[in-house]
C-alpha positions in Angstrom: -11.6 -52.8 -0.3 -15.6 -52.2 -1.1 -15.8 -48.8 -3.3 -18.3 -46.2 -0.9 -20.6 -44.8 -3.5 -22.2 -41.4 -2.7 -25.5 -42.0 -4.5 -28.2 -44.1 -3.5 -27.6 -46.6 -6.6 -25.5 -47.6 -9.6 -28.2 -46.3 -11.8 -29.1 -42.9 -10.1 -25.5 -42.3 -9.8 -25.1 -42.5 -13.5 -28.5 -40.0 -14.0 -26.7 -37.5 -11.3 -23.6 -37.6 -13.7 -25.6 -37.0 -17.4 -28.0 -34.3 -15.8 -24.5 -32.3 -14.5 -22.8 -33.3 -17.6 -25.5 -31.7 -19.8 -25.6 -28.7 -17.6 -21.9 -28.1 -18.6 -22.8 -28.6 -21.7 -25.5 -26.3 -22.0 -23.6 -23.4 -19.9 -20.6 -23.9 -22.1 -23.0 -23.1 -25.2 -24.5 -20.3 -24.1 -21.5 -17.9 -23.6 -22.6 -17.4 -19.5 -19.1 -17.5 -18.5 -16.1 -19.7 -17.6 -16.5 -19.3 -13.7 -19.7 -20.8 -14.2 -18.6 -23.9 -16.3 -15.8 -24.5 -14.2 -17.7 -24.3 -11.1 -19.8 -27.4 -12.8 -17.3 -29.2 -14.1 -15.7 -28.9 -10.1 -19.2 -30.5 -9.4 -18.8 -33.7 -11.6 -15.7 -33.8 -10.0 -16.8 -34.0 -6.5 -19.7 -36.5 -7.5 -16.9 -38.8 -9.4 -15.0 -38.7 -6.6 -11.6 -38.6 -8.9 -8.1 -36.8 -9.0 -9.5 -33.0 -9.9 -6.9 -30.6 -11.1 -6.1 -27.9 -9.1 -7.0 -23.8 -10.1 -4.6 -22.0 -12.0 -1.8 -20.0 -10.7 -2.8 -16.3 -10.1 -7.2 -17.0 -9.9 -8.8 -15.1 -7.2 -10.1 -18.9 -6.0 -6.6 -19.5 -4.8 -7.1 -17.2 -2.0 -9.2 -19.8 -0.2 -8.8 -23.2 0.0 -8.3 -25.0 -3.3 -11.0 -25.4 -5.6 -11.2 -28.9 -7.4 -11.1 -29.2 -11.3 -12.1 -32.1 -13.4 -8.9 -33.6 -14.7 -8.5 -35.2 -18.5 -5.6 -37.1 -18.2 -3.3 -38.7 -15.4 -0.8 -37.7 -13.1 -0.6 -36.3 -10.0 -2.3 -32.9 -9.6 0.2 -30.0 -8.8 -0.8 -27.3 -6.3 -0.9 -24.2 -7.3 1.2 -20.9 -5.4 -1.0 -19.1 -2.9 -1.8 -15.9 -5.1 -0.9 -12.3 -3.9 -3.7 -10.7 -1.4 -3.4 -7.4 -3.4 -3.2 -7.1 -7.1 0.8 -5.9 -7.9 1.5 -2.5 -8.3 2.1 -0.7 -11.0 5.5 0.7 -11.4 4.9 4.6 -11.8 5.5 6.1 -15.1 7.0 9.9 -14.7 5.2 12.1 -17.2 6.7 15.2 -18.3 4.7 18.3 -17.0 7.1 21.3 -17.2 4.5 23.9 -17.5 2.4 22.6 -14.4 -0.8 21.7 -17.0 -1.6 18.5 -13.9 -2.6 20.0 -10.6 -1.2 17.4 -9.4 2.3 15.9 -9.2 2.6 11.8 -8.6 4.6 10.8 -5.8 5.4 14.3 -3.9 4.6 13.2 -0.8 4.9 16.3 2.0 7.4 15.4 4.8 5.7 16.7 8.1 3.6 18.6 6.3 2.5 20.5 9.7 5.5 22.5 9.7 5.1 24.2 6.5 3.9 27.7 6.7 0.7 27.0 5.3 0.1 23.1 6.3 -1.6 20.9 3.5 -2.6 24.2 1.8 1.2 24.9 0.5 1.0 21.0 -0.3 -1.6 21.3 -2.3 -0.7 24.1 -4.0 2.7 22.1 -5.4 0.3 19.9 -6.0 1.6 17.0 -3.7 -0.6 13.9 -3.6 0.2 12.3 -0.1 1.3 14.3 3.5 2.6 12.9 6.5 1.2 14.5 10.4 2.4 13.2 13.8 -0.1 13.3 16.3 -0.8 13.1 19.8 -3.8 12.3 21.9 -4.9 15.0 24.5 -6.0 14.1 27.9 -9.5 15.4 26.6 -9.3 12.8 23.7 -8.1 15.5 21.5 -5.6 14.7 18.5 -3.3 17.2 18.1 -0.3 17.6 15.3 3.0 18.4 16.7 6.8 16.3 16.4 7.1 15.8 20.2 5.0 16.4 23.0 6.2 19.6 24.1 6.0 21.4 21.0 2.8 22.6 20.6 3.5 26.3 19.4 1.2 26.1 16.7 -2.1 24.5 18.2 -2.8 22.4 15.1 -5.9 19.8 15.7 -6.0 17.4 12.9 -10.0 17.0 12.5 -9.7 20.8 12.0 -6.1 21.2 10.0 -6.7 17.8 7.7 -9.9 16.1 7.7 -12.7 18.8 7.9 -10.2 21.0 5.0 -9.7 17.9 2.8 -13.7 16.6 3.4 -15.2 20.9 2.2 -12.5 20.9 -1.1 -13.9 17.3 -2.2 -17.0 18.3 -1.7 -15.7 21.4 -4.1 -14.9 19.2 -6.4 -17.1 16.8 -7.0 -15.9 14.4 -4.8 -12.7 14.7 -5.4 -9.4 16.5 -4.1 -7.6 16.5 -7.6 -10.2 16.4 -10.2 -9.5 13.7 -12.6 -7.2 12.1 -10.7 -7.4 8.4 -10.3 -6.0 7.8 -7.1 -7.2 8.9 -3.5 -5.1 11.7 -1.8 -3.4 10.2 1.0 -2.6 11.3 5.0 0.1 8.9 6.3 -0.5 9.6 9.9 1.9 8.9 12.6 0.9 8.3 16.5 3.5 9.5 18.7 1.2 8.3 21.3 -1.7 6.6 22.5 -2.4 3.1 22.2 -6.0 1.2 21.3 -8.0 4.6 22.5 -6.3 6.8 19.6 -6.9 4.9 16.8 -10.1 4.3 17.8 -11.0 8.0 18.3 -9.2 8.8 15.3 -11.8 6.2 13.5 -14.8 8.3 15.1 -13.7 11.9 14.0 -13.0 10.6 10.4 -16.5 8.9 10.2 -18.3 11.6 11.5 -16.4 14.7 9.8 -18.9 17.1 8.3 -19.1 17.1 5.2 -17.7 13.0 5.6 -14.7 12.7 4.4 -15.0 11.1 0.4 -13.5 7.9 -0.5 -10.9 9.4 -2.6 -9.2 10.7 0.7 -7.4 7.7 2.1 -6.3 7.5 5.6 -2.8 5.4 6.1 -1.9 4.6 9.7 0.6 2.4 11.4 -0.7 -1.1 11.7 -0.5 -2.0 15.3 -0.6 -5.6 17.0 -3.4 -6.9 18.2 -6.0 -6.3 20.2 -5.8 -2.8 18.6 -6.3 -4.2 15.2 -8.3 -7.3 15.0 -8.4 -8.7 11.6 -10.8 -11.2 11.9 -13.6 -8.7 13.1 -11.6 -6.3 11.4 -12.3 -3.2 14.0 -9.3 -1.0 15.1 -9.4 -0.3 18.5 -12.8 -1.7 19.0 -14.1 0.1 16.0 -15.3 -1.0 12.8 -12.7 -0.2 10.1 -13.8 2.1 7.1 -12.9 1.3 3.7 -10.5 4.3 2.9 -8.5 3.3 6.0 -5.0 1.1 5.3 -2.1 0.7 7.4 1.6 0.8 6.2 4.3 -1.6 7.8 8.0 -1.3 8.3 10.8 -3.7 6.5 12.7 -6.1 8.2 16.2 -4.9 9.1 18.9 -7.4 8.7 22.5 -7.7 8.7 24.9 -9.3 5.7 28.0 -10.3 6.3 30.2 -6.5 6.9 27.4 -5.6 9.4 25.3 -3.5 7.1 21.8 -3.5 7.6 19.7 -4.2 4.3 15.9 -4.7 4.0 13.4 -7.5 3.3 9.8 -7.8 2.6 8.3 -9.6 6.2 7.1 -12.9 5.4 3.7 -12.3 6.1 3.3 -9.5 3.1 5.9 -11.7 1.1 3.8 -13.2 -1.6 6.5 -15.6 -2.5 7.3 -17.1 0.8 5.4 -19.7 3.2 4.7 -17.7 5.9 2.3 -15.1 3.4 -0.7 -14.4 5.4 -3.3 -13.0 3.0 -5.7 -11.8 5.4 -2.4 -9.0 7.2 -1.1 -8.6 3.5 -5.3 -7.5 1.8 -4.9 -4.7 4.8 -1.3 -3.4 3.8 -0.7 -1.0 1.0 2.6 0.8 2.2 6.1 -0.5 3.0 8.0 1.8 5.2 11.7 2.0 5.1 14.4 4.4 6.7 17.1 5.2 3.8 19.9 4.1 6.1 18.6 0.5 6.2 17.3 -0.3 2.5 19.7 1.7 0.6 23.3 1.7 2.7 26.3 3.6 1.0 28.8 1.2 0.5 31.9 3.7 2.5 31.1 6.5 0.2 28.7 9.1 1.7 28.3 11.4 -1.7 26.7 8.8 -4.1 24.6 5.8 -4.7 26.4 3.2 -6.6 25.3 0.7 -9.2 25.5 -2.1 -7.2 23.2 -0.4 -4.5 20.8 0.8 -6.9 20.4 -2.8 -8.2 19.4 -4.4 -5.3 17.4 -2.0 -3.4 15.3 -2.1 -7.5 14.9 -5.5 -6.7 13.5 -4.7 -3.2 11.2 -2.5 -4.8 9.8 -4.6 -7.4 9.1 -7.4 -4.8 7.2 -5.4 -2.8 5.3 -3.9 -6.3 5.2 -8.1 -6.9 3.2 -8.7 -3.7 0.7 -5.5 -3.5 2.5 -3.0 -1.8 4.1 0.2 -2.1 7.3 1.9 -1.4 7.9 4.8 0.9 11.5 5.5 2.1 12.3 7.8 5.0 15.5 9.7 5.9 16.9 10.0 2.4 19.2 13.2 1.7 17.1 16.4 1.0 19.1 19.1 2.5 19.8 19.8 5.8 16.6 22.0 6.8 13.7 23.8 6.0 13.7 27.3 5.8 9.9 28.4 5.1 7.4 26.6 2.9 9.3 25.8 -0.4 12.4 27.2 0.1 15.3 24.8 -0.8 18.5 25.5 1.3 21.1 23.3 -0.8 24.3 24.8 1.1 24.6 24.9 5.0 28.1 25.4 6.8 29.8 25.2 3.2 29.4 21.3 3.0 26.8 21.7 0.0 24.3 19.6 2.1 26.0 16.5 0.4 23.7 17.3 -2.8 25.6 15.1 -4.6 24.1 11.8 -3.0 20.4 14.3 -2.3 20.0 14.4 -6.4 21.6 10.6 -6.7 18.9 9.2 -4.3 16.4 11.1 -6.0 17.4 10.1 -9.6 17.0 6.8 -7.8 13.2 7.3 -6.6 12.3 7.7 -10.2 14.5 4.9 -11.7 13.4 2.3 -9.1 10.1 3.2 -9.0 10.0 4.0 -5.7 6.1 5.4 -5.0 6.7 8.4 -2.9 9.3 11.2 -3.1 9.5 12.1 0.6 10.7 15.7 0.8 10.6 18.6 3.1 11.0 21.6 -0.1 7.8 21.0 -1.8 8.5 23.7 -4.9 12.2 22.0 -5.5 9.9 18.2 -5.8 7.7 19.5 -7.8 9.4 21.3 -10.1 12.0 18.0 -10.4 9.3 15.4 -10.8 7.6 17.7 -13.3 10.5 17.6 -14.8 10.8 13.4 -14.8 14.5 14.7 -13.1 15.8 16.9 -16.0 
């Protein structure tokens, strides 16, 4: 079969291949960079019109369709696994604080913060760095913080309560809610209701919050299905997306062989599996999980065994593998909240089953689990100031 040559002759073919050769050459010399030699040497490749060896496992180039490389020797070029969307996460590191010296406290995350006594103030004050609000949208357009729709005792409107208190103390601080702190403060907000129309209205009062609300304030909403979220125009609701705004998506629930539900990663944020979609995964920072699915007692309701610890560690470090973090709902803290703070280990005699409450959270800090969801904000803080001594 007669070779196709892409040049218009033997001889300038040959020129084409010196002048891109001594490009290479020169580039390599210099020091500019290897993105820049490979991206030549991926052009004499495509002139040659030869087997070009594929990018290396983990290059940001791996994200799109694969980039050609000039191959030395023979063989058969082996493709390289679709890289992660998000860079992994770092396991958190518990830092001994006993005498409060941080204003803040990694991974104390206020459980409905709105019923505190003093909402996201008292949270701040521990020194929590993530809250969670439920909200509702009034007929007015209004989004209001209560649990259900009928309580509304306390008249709390989240531009006001949230984003025009957290927007003034960054502005207080240079920017910043925790000075010196290298993460953004988070609100994990949940909608009760209201479909495409309250996340969009939700975008407009966070964009035009005055003073705006700083990048180191990080919004963290359910993702929805589309139309609400279009990821290819990447608008929620019809409105364009601002960068401090991710979503957070529940595990899979299954069932093993007894009937007890465990969790897995969904394929789509799965780095490691073939249905990984880059483009839902880049968007996701949080995995959700309610306690009673990822981390089932095995018949004993007072402690977390070995065996459970083990595998719900491995859960977490595959969702820390492929970008995301871990926030588990439900887990033991006590029956209920009695004012801001105020930890009420002992209701009805039962001791609040504080055995498997300290187990699961010794277990936050040993699996690395990202948030420590609690309702008693001065009990979290002083135990993860504490690294659980």
């Amino acid at each position: 079969m007669a070779r196709v040559d892409r040049g218009e002759g033997t001889i300038a073919y040959l020129g084409v291949l010196l002048l891109v050769a001594g490009v290479v050459g020169a580039v390599a010399v210099s020091g500019v960079g290897g993105k820049v030699t490979e991206a030549c040497a991926d052009a004499i490749c495509r002139v040659v019109g030869g087997e070009c060896a594929a990018p290396a496992a983990g290059t940001a180039e791996g994200a799109g369709r694969p980039v050609s490389r000039l191959r030395t020797g023979g063989g058969a070029a082996t493709p390289s696994p679709r890289p992660s969307a998000r860079p992994p996460v770092r396991e958190p590191v518990c830092k001994p604080d006993p005498e409060g010296r941080i204003p803040w406290v990694d991974r104390l995350h206020a459980h409905n913060d709105y019923e505190n006594r003093n909402p996201l103030a008292d949270a701040l004050d521990n020194g929590a760095t993530s809250v969670e609000v439920d909200v509702f949208q009034e007929r007015d357009g209004t989004l209001s913080i209560r649990h259900d729709r009928n309580n509304d005792a306390r008249h709390l409107i989240l531009r006001e309560q949230y984003l025009s208190y957290l927007a003034l103390r960054a502005q207080q601080n240079g920017g910043e809610i925790y000075p010196g702190r290298s993460e953004p403060f988070e609100v994990f907000i949940e909608f009760k209701e209201g479909g495409a129309d309250a996340y969009a209205q939700l975008i407009r009062e966070m964009t035009t919050t005055r003073p705006p609300l700083p990048p180191d304030v990080r919004l963290v909403l359910p993702m929805p299905e589309k139309p609400i979220f279009d990821p290819v125009a990447n608008t929620l609701g019809g409105e364009p997306i601002p960068a401090n705004v991710t979503f957070s998506k529940g595990f899979e629930i299954r069932r093993d062989a007894n009937d007890r539900p465990y969790c897995v990663l969904p394929e789509q944020l799965d780095a490691t599996r073939p249905g990984y979609d880059p483009r839902i995964a880049s968007r996701v920072t949080v995995l959700n999980g309610k306690f009673g699915d990822c981390l089932r007692n095995d018949g004993d309701e007072f402690r977390i065994n070995p065996a459970e610890r083990d595998r719900f560690g491995a859960l977490v470090r595959r969702a820390h593998g492929s970008g995301h973090r871990v926030r588990i709902w439900g887990g033991p803290d006590g029956r209920q909240r009695r004012d801001f703070g105020t930890f009420w280990p002992c209701v009805r005699g039962d001791k609040c089953k504080g055995e498997l409450r300290d187990g699961w959270w010794r277990t936050v800090l040993d699996t690395g689990v990202d948030y420590l969801v609690t309702d008693h904000l001065t009990r979290g803080s002083q135990w993860l100031r504490n690294c659980g001594s």
